[in-house]
C-alpha positions as CSV (number, residue, x, y, z in Angstrom):
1,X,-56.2,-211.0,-52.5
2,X,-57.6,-207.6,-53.0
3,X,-60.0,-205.8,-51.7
4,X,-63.6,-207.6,-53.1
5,X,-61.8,-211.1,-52.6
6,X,-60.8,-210.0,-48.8
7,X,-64.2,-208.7,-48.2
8,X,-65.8,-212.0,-49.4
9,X,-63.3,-213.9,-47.8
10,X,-64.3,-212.9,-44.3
11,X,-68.3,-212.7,-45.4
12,X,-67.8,-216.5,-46.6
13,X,-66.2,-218.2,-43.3
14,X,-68.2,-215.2,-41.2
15,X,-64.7,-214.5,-39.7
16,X,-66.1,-211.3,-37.4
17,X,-62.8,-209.7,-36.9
18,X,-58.9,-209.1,-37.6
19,X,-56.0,-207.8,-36.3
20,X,-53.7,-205.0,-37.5
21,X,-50.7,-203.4,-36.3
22,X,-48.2,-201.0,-37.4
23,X,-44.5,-200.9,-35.8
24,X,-43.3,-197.6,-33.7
25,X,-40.1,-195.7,-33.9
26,X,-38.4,-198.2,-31.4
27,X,-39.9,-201.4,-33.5
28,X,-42.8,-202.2,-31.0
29,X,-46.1,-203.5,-32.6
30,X,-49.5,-201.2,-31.9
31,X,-52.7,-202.0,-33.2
32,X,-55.6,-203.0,-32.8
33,X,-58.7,-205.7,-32.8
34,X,-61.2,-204.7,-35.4
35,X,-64.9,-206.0,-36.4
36,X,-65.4,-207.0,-40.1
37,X,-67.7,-203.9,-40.6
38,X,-64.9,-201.4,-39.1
39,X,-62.6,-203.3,-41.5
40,X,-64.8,-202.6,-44.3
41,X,-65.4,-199.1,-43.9
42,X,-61.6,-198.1,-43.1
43,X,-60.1,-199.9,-46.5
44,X,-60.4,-196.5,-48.3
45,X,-59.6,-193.6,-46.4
46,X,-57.9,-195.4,-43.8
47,X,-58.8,-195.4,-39.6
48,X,-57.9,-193.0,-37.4
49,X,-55.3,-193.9,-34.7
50,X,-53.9,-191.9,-32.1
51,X,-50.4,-190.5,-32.8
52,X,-49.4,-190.4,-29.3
53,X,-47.8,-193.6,-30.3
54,X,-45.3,-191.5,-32.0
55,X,-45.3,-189.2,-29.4
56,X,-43.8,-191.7,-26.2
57,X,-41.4,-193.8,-26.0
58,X,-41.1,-197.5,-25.8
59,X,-42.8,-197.5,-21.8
60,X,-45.6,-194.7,-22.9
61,X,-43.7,-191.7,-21.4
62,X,-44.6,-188.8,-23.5
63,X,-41.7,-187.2,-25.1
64,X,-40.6,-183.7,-23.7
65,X,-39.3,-183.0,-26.9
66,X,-41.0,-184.3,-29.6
67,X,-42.6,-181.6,-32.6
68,X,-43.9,-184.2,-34.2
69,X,-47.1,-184.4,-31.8
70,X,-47.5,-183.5,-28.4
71,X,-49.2,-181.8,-25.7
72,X,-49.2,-178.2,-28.2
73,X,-50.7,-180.6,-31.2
74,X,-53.7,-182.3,-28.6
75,X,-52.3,-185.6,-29.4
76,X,-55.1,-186.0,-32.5
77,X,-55.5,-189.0,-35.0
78,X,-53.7,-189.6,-38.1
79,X,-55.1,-191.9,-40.5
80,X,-53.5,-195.5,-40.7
81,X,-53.8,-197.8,-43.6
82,X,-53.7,-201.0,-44.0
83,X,-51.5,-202.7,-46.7
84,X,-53.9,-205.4,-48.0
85,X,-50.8,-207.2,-49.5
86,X,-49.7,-208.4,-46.1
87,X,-52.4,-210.2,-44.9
88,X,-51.7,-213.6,-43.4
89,X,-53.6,-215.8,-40.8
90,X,-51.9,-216.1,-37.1
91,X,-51.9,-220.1,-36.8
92,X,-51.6,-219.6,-32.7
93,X,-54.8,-218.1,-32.7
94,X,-57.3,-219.7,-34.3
95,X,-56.2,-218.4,-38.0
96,X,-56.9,-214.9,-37.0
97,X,-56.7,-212.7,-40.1
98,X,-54.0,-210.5,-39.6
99,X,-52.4,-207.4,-41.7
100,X,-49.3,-204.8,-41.6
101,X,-50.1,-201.5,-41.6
102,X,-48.7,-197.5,-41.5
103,X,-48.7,-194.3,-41.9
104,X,-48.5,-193.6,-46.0
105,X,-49.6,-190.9,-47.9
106,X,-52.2,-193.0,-49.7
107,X,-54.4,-192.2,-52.4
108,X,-55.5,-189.1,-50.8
109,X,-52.0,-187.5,-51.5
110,X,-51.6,-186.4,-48.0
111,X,-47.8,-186.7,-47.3
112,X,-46.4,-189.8,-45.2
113,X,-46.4,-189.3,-41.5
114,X,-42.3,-188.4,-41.0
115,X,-42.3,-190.3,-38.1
116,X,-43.6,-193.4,-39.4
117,X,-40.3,-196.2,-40.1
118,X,-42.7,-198.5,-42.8
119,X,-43.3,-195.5,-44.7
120,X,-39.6,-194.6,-44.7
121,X,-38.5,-198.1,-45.8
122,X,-40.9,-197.8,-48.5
123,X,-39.7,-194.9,-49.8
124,X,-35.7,-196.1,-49.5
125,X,-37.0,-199.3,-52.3
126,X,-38.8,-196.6,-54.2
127,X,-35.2,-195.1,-54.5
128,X,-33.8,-198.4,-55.3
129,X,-36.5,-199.3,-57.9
130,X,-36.0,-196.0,-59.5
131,X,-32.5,-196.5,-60.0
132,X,-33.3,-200.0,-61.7
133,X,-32.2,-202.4,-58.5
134,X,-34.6,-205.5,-56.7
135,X,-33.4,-205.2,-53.3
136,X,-33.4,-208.5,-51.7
137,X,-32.8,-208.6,-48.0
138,X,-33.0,-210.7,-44.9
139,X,-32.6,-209.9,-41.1
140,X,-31.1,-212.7,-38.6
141,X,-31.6,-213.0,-34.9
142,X,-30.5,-213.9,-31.7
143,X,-32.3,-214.1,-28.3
144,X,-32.4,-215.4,-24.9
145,X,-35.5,-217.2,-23.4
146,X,-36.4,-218.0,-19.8
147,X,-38.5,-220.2,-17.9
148,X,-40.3,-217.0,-16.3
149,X,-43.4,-214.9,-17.4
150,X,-43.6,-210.7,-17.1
151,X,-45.1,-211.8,-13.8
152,X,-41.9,-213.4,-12.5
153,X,-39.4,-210.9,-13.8
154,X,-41.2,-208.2,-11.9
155,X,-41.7,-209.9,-8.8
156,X,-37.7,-211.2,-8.9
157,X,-36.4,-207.5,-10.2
158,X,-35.4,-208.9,-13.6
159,X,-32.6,-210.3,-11.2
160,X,-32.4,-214.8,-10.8
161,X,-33.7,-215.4,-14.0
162,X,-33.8,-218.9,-15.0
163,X,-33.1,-219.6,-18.5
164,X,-34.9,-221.9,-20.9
165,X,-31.4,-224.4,-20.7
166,X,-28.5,-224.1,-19.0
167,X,-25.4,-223.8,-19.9
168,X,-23.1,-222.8,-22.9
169,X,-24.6,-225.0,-26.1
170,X,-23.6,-223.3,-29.2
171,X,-25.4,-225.3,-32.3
172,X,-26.5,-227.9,-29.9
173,X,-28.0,-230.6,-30.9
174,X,-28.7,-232.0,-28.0
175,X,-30.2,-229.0,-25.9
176,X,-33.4,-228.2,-28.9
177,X,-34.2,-231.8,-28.3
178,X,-35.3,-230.8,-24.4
179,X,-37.8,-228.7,-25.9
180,X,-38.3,-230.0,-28.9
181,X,-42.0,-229.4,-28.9
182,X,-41.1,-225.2,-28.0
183,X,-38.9,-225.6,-31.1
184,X,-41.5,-227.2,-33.7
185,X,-44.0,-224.6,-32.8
186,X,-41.1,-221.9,-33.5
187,X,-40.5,-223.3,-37.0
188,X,-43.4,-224.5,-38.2
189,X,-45.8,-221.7,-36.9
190,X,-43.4,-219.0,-38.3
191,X,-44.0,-221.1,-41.7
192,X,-47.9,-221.2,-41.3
193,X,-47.3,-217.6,-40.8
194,X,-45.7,-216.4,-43.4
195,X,-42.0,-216.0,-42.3
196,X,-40.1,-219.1,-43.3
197,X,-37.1,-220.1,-41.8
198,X,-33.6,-221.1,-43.4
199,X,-32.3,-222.3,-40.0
200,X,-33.2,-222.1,-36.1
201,X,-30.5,-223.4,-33.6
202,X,-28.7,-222.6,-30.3
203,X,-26.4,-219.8,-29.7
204,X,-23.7,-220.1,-27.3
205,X,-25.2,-219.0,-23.6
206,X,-27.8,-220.6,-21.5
207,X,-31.5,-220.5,-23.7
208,X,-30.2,-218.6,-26.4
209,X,-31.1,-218.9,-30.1
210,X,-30.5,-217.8,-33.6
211,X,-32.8,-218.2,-36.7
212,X,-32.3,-216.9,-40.2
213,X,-35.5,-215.5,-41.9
214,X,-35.6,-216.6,-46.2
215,X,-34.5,-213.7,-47.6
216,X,-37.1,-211.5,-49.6
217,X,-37.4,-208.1,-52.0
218,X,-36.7,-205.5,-49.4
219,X,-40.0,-204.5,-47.4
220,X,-41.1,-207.9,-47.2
221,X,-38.4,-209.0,-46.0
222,X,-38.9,-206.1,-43.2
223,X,-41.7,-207.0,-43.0
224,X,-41.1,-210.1,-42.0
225,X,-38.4,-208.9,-39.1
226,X,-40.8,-206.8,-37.6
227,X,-43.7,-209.8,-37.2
228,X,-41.0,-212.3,-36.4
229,X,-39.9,-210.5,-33.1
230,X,-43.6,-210.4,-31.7
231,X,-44.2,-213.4,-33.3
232,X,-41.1,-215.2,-31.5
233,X,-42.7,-213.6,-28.0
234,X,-46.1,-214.8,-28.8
235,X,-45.2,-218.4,-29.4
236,X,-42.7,-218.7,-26.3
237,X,-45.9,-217.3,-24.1
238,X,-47.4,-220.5,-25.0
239,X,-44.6,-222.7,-23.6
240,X,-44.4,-220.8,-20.6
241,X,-41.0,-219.1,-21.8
242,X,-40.2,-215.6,-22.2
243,X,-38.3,-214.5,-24.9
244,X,-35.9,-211.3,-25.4
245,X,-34.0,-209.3,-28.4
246,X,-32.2,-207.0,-26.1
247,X,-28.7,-206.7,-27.2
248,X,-27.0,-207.5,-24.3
249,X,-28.7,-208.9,-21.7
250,X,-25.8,-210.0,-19.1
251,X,-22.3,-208.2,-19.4
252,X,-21.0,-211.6,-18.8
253,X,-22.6,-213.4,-21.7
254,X,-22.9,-213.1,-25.4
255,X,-24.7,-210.2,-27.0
256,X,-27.6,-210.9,-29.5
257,X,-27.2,-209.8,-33.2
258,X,-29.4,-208.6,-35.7
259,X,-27.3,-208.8,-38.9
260,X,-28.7,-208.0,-42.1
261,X,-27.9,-209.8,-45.3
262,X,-28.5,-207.5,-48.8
263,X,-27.6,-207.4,-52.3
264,X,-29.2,-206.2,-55.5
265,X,-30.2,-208.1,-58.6
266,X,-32.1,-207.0,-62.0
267,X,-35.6,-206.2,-62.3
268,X,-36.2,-209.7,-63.3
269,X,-34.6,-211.6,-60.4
270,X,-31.9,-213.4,-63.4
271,X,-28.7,-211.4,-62.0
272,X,-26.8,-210.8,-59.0
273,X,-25.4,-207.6,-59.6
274,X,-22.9,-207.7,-56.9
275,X,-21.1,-210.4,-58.8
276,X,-19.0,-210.1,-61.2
277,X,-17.2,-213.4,-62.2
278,X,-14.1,-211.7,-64.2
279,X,-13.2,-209.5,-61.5
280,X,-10.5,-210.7,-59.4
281,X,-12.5,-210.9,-56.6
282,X,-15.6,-211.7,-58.1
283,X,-16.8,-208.3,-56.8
284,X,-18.7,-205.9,-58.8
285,X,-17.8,-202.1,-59.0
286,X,-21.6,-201.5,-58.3
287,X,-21.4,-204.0,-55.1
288,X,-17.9,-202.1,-54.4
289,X,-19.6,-199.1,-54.4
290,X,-22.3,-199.8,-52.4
291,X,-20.5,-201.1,-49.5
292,X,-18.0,-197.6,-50.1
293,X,-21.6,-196.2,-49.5
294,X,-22.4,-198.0,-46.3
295,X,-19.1,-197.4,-44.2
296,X,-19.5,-193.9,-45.6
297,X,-22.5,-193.4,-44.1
298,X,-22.4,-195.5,-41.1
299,X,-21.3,-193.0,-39.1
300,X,-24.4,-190.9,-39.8
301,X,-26.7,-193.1,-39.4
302,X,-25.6,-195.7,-36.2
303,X,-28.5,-195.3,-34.1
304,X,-30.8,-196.4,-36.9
305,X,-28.6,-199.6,-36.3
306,X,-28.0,-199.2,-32.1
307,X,-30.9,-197.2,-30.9
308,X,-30.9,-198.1,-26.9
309,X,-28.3,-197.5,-24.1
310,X,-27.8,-201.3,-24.2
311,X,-27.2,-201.6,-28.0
312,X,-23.3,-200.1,-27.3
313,X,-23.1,-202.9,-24.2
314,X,-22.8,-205.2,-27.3
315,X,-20.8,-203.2,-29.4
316,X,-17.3,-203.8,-27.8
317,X,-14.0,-205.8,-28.8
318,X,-14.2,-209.4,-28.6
319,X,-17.6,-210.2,-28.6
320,X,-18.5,-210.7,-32.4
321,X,-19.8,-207.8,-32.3
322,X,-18.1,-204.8,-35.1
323,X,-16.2,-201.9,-33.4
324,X,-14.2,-200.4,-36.2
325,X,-15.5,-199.1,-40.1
326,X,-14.1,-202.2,-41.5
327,X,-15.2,-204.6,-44.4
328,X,-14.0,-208.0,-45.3
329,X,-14.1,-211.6,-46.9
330,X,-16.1,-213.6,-44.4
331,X,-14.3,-212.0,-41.9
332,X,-16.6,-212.2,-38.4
333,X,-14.5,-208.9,-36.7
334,X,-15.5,-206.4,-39.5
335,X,-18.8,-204.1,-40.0
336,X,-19.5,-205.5,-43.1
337,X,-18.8,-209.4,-44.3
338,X,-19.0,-210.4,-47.7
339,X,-19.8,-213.7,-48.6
340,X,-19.5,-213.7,-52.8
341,X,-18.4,-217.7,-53.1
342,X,-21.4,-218.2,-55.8
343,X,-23.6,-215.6,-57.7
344,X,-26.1,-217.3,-56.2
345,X,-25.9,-216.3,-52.9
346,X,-23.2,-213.4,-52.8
347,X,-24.1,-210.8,-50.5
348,X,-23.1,-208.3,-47.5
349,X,-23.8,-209.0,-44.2
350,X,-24.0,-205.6,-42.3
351,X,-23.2,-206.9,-38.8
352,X,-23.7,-203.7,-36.7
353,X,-27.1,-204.5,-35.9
354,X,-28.2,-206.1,-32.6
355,X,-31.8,-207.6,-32.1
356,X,-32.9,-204.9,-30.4
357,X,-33.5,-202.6,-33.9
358,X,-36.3,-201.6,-35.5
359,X,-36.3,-203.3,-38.9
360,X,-37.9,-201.1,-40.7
361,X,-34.4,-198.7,-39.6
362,X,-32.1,-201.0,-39.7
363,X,-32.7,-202.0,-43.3
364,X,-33.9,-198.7,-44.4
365,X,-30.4,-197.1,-43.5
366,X,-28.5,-200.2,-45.1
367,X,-30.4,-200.0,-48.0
368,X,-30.3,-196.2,-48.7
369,X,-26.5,-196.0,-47.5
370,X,-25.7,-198.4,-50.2
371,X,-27.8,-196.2,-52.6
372,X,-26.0,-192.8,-51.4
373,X,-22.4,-194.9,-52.3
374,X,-24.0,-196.0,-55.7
375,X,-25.3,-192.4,-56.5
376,X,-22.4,-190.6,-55.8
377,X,-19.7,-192.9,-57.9
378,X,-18.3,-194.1,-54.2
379,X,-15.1,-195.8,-54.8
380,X,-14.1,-198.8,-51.9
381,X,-10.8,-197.4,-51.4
382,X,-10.6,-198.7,-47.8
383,X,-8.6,-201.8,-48.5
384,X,-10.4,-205.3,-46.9
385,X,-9.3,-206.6,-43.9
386,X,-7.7,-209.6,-43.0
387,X,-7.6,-210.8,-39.4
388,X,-9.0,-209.3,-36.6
389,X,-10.6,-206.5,-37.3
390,X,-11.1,-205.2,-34.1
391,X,-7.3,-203.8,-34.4
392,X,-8.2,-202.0,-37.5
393,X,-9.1,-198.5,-36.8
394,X,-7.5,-196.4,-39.4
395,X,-11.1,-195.9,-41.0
396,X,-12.5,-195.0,-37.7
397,X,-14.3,-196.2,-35.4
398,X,-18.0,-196.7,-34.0
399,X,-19.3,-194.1,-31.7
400,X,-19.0,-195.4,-27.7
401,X,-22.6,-194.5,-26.6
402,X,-26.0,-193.7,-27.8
403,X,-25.5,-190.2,-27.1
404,X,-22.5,-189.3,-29.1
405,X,-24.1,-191.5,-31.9
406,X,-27.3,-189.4,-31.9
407,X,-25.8,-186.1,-32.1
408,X,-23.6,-186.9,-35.1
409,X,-26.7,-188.1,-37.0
410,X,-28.7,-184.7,-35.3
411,X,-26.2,-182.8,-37.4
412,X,-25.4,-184.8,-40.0
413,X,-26.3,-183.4,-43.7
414,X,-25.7,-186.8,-45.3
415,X,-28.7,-188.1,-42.5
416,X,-30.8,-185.6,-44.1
417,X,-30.1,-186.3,-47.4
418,X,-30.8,-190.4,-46.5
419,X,-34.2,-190.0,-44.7
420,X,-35.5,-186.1,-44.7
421,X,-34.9,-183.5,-42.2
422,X,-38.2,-184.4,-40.2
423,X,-37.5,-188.0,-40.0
424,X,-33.8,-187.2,-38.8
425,X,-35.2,-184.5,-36.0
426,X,-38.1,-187.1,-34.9
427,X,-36.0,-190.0,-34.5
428,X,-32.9,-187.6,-33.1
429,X,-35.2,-186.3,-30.2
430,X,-36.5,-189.7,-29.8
431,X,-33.0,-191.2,-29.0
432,X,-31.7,-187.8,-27.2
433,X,-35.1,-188.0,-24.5
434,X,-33.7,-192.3,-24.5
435,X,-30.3,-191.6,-23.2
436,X,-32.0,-188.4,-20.8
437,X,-34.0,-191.2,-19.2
438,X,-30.9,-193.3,-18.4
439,X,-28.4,-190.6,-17.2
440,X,-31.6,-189.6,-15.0
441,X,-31.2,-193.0,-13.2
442,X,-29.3,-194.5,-10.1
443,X,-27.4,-197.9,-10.6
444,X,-27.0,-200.2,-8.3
445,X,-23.1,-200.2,-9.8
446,X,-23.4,-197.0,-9.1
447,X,-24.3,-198.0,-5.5
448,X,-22.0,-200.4,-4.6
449,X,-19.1,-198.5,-6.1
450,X,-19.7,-195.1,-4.5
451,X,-22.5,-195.5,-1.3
452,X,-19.8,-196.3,1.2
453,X,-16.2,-195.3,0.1
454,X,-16.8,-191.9,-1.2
């Protein structure tokens, strides 16, 4: 629908009011509850929001470091817009109109807001378009849910939790079936909201799950992350469950993965162009050279793929999780899997991601690092491995923790080159004041290690 259609739309059925939201740089939802007059009067020039929501982190503590906005800028407001192409109804409640919005330029030819991760994924498929590529993506997760409410975890300290089922029920048939009715809604509402599902089923660990989103061109399919977390959330509130996308939850279970599947096809959807059926792989040089491009660049740009303390917790040998710069044939152990059995449905799976990442970030720096090894004639000359790939270190390996990560992308020229020198500096002193806040804290291992015996 556009504009007049919308408008008429909400005039027709008297709907008095919609929702919009934008996501932060950590991936959270903000927005707001608007009337149908508001909505009318903002469609042009946009509504002014506050841009402290850039300016604090993802508990609304106000950055010490940010140059972005701040106390010296008064904290003012930016104008958001709302992208009328992503309006959809929210089936659990009551068919609310809802839209996606951000920070873009717009018609006005003001300049994107640098700290805004929609607008930078929008201009990463720009790039892509340019260069004559449909960038089709899709993000998968995994998460834990609990029979408990943000009233319980408080009151027990986060500590006692009980989990949706117990034990350890990897593609369990049997354990969906206890909550069968949790699992419907999950399915069918994501549908009715616009975020179809190829497949929803248990992980290994007590209450954990994994969907795969239907992959889409590139910002939808970002789009679609983004709502599907909150979404997820917002359905499990209903059942009295509690859902979460932190990495690693429990040292002594699974992490949770957000793994992104890409590849690029023709302008007209008719050609995978990461296959090539006369190669004797069936790989193409241009799908060759874009993965070159992502282990080149992964480096540069990890926090965009583990941006919290916890994000390394799942980052570590063993626990299908990637450690090394590796690539291989659907090969679980490496960075980046390839799955190229069919044209149909060839691909790379970037499996650095956890489901704690902003989507926006996540697919933004898998996108343009397979650009950067397109552009630059990258050749793959990092031969695939075989086996366990967590022995595999002669390319390198991941940085240990989110502050070694965030100063190599701080400094990084290739960063800059990917995103912009603003967006590197926000999003650098965002994940610099993120690690300051945890090296600031007291653990209780720290207690029970040191208190007495030191």
């Amino acid at each position: 629908m556009d504009a007049t259609q919308l408008l008429a739309y909400l005039d027709e059925h008297d709907i008095p009011k919609v929702k919009f939201a934008f996501a932060d740089i950590d991936g959270i939802l903000r927005g707001k509850i608007i009337s149908r007059e508001k909505f009318r009067a903002g469609l042009a020039g946009g509504y002014g929001f506050c841009d402290v929501v850039f300016g604090w982190d993802s508990g609304d503590a106000a950055y010490d470091n940010g140059t972005v906005t701040g106390w010296h800028t008064g904290y003012p407001d930016r104008p958001v817009r709302i992208d009328l192409g992503t309006f959809r109804r929210i089936p659990w409640e009551n068919d609310l109109p809802f839209f996606l919005a951000d920070f873009s330029g717009g018609h006005t030819g003001r300049e994107d807001l640098e700290a805004c991760p929609r607008s930078l994924m929008k201009r990463v498929v720009a790039q892509a378009e340019a260069m004559g590529y449909r960038a089709e993506m899709a993000q998968e997760f995994e998460w834990f849910n609990f029979r408990e409410t943000p009233q319980t975890i408080e009151q027990k300290g986060f500590r006692n939790l009980t989990p949706l089922t117990p034990g350890m029920f990897g593609y369990s048939i049997l354990r969906p079936s206890m909550e069968h009715q949790f699992v419907d809604d999950l399915f069918t509402g994501l549908g009715k909201f616009g975020i179809p599902l190829e497949g929803l089923h248990t992980e290994t660990g007590p209450g954990v799950y994994e969907a795969a989103i239907h992959h889409d061109s590139a910002l939808k399919a970002a789009d679609k992350a983004v709502l599907f977390k909150t979404a997820v959330k917002e359905i499990a509130y209903r059942h009295g469950v509690l859902a979460t996308f932190m990495a690693k939850w429990n040292a002594d279970l699974p992490g949770c993965s957000g793994h992104i599947h890409q590849s690029l096809w023709s302008p007209d959807e008719a050609q995978n162009l990461f296959f090539d059926a006369t190669a004797p792989d069936k790989l193409s040089t241009l799908a060759r050279q874009y993965i070159a491009g992502q282990l080149y660049c992964l480096p540069h740009v990890l926090p965009m793929y583990a941006p919290t303390i916890n994000s390394y917790k799942r980052l570590v040998e063993g626990a299908w999780a990637p450690t090394t710069l590796t690539w291989g044939f659907d090969n679980r152990t490496v960075a980046m899997r390839v799955l190229n059995h069919a044209e149909t449905y060839t691909r790379v799976e970037m499996r650095v991601p956890g489901a704690d990442t902003n989507p926006y970030l996540a697919m933004g720096a898998a996108l343009a690092s397979g650009l950067y090894g397109i552009r630059h004639g990258l050749s793959l000359d990092v031969p695939a491995t075989t086996g366990n790939g967590y022995e595999n270190a002669t390319n390198g390996r991941l940085a240990p923790n989110l502050r070694d990560a965030t100063y190599l992308m701080r400094d990084s020229a290739v960063a800059a080159e990917l995103f912009g020198e603003g967006f590197v500096t926000h999003f650098c002193q965002t994940r610099d004041w993120e690690y300051r806040q945890y090296a600031s804290q007291v653990s209780d291992w720290e207690l029970k290690r040191y208190f007495e015996l030191i």
